[in-house]
VOBA-1610 file (N, C-alpha, C; in pm, whole numbers, padded with zeros to 5 digits, always signed):
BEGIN
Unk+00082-00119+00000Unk+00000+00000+00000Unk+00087+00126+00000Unk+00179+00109+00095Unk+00298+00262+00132Unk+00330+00271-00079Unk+00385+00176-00116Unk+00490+00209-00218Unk+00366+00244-00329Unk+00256+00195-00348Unk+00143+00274-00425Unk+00100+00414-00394Unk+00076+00394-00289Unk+00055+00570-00246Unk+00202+00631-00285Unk+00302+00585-00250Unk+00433+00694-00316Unk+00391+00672-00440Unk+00423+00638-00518Unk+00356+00628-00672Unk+00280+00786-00700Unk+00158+00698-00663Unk+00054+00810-00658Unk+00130+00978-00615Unk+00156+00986-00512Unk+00174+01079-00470Unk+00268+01161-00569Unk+00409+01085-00595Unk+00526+01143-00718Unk+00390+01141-00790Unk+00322+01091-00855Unk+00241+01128-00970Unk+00171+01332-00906Unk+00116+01297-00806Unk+00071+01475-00810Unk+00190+01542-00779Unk+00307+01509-00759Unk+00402+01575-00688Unk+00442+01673-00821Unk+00469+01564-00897Unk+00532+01622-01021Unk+00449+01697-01114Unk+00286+01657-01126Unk+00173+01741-01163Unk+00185+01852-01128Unk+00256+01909-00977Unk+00227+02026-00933Unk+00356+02133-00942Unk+00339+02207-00989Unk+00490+02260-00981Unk+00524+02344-00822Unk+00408+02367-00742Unk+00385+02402-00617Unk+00428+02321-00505Unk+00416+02202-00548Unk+00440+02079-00482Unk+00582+02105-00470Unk+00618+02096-00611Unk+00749+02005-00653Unk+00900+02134-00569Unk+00812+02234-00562Unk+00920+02327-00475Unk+00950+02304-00316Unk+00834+02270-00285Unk+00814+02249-00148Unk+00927+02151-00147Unk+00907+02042-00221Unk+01014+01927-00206Unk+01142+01962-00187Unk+01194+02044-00291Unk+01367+02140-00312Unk+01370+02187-00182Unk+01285+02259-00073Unk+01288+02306+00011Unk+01257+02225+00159Unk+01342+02172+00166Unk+01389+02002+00293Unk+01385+02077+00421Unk+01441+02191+00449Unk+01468+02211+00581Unk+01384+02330+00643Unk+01403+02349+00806Unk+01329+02446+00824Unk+01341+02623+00881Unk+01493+02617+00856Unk+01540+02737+00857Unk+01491+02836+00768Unk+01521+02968+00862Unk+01519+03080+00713Unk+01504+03072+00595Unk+01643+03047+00577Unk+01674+03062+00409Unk+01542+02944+00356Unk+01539+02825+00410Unk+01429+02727+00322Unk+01242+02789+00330Unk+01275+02882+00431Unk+01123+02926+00402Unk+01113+03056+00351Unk+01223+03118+00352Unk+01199+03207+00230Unk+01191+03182+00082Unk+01256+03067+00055Unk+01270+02983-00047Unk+01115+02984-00095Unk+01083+02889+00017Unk+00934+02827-00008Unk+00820+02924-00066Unk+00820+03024+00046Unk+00727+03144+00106Unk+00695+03235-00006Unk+00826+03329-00026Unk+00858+03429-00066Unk+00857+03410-00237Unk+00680+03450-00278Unk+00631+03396-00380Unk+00674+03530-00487Unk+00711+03634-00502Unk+00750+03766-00590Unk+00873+03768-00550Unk+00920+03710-00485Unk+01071+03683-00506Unk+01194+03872-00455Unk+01082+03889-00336Unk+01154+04040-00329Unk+01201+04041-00171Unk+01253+03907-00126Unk+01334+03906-00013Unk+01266+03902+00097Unk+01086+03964+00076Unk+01031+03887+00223Unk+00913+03848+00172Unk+00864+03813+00329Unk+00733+03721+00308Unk+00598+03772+00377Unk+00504+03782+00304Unk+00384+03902+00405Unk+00295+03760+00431Unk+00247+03803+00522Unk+00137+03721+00599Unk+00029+03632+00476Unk-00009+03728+00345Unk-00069+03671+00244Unk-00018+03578+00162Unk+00107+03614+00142Unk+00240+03568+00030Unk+00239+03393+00126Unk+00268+03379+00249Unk+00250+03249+00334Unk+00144+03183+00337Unk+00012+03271+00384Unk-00120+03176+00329Unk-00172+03139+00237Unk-00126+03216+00118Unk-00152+03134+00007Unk-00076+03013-00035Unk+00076+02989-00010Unk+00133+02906-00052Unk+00023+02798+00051Unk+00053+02841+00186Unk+00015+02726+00259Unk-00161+02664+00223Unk-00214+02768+00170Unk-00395+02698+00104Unk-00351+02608-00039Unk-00251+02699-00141Unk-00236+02553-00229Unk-00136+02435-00207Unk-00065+02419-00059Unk+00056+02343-00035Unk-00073+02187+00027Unk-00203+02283+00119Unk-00259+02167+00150Unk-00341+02148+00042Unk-00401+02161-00019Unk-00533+02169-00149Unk-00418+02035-00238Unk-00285+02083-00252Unk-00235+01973-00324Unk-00166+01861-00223Unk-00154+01825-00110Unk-00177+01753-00013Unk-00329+01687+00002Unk-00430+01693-00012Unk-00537+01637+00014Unk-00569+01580-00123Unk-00516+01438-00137Unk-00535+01424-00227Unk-00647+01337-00309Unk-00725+01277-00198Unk-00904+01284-00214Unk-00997+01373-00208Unk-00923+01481-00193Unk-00992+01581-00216Unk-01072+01620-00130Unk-01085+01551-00008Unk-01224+01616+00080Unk-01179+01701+00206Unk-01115+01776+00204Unk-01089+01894+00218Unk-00978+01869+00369Unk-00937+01783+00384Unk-00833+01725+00525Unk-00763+01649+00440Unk-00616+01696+00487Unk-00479+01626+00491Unk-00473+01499+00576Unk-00481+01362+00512Unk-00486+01261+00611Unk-00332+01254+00681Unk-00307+01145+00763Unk-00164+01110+00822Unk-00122+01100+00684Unk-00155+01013+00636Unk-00132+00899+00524Unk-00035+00997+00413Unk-00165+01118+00386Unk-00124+01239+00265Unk+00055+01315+00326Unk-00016+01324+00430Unk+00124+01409+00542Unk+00278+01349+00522Unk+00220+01222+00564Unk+00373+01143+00584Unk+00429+01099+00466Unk+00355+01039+00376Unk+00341+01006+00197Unk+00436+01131+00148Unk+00381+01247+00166Unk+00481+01410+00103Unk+00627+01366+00173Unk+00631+01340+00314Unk+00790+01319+00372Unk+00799+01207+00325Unk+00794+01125+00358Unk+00842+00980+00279Unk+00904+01010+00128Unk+00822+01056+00046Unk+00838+01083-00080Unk+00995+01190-00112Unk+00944+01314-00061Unk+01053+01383-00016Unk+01195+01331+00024Unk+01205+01240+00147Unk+01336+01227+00139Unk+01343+01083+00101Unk+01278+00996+00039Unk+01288+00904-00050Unk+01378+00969-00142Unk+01361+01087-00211Unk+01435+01144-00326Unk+01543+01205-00235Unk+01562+01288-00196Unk+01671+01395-00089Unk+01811+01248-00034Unk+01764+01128+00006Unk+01820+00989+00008Unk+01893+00936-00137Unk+01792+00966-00238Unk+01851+00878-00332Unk+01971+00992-00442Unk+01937+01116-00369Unk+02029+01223-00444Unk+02126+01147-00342Unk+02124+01202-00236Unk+02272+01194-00165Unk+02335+01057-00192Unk+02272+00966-00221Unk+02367+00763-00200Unk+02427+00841-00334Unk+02363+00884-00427Unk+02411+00886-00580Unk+02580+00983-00563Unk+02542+01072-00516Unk+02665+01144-00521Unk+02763+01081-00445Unk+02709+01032-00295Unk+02829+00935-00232Unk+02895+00796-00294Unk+02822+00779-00419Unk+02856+00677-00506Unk+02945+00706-00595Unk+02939+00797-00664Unk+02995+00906-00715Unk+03136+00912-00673Unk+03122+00948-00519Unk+03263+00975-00489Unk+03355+00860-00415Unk+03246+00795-00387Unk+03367+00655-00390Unk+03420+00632-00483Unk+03384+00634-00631Unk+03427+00616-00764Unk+03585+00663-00802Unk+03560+00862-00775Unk+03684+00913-00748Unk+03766+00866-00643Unk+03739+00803-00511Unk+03833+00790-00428Unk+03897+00664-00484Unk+03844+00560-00523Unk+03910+00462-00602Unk+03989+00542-00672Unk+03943+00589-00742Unk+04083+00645-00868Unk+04187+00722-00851Unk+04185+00736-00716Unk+04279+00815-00669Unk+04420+00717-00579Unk+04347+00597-00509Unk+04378+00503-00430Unk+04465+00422-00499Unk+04384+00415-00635Unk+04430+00305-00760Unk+04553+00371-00830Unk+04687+00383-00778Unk+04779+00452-00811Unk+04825+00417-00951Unk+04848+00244-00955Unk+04889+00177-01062Unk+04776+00156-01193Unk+04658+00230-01158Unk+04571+00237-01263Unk+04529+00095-01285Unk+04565-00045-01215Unk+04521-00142-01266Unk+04391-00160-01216Unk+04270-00114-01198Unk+04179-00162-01151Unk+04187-00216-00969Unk+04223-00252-00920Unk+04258-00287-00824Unk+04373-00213-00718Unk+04300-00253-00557Unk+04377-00106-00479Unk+04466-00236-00418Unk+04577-00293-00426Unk+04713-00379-00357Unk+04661-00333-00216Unk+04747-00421-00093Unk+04747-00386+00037Unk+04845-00225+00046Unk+04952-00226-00040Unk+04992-00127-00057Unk+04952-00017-00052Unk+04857+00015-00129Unk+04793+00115-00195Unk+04689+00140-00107Unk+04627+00042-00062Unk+04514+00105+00061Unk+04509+00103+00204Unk+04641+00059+00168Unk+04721+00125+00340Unk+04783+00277+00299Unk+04815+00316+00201Unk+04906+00423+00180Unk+04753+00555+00243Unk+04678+00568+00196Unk+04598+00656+00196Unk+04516+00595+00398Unk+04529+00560+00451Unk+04516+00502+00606Unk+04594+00526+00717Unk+04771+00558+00633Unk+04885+00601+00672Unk+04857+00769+00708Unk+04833+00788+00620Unk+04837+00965+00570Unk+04731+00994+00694Unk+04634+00939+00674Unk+04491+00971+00770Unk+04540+00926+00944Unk+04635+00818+00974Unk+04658+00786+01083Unk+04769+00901+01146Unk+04896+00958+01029Unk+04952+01042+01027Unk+04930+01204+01041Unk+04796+01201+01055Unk+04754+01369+01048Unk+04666+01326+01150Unk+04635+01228+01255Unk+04536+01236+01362Unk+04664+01231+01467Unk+04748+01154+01462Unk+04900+01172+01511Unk+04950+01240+01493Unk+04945+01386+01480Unk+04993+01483+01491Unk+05115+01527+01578Unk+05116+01430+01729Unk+05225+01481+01791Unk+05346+01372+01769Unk+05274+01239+01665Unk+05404+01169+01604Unk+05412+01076+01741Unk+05379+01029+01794Unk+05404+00934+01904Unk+05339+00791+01928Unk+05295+00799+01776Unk+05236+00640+01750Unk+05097+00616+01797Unk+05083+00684+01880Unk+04921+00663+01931Unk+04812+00789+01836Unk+04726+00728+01829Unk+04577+00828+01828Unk+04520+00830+01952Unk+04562+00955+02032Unk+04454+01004+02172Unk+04411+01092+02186Unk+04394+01156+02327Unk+04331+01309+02351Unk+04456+01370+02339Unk+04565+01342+02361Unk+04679+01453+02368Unk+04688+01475+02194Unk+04658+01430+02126Unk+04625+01464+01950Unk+04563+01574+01947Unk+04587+01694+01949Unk+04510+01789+01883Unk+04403+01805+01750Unk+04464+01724+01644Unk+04378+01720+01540Unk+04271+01650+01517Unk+04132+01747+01438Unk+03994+01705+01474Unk+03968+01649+01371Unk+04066+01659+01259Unk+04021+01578+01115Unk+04088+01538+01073Unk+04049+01439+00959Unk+04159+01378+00863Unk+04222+01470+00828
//
């Protein structure tokens, strides 16, 4: 039932171009509700400029139409939402495992040797050891790789 209603739902999501902003707009700071809000695009948001988004944000939320946002409609928009906001981020972290291989992969053969993926483990154990004394502890100053 969940993965039909997502269905459904990407189906009005993408119908709506009202919708489909709300989505771009994940978080709930400032900047994302001015994003949202701030419909003439002149840096603020008047009390009207907010209720209207928010009368067509639920109108396209209710999507039987009888005039209430169920759980179902509510959670379906988040689900949906970071269903996608999830499948952006794996993609790019996929992405960059790709480059870190190719970076690891010194000898270009496809394959990272014990060599090779200790070398880049070294470097990282070597910059948390900062004071050079073989250990990683609290007397380490450094907070990152």
């Amino acid at each position: 039932m969940t993965k039909l209603y997502n269905i459904a739902f990407a189906a009005a999501l993408f119908a709506s171009p009202a919708l489909a902003q709300n989505a771009d707009a994940s978080g709930h700071g400032k900047n994302d509700f001015m994003q949202t809000y701030d419909a003439d695009k002149d840096g603020k948001v008047s009390k009207a400029e907010f209720a209207a988004k928010r009368k067509d944000t639920h109108k396209i939320l209710d999507l039987n139409r009888d005039g209430k946002v169920s759980e179902l409609d509510y959670v379906g928009e988040y689900s949906f939402r970071l269903d996608k906001e999830l499948a952006e981020r794996r993609g790019g972290q996929i992405r960059q495992a790709h480059v870190r291989f190719g970076v690891l992969d010194t000898d270009k053969d496809s394959a990272l040797s014990e060599a090779e993926f200790n070398e880049s483990g070294d470097r990282m154990f070597s910059r948390l050891d900062n004071n050079g004394d073989g250990v990683v502890d609290a007397k380490d100053t450094a907070k990152g790789f």
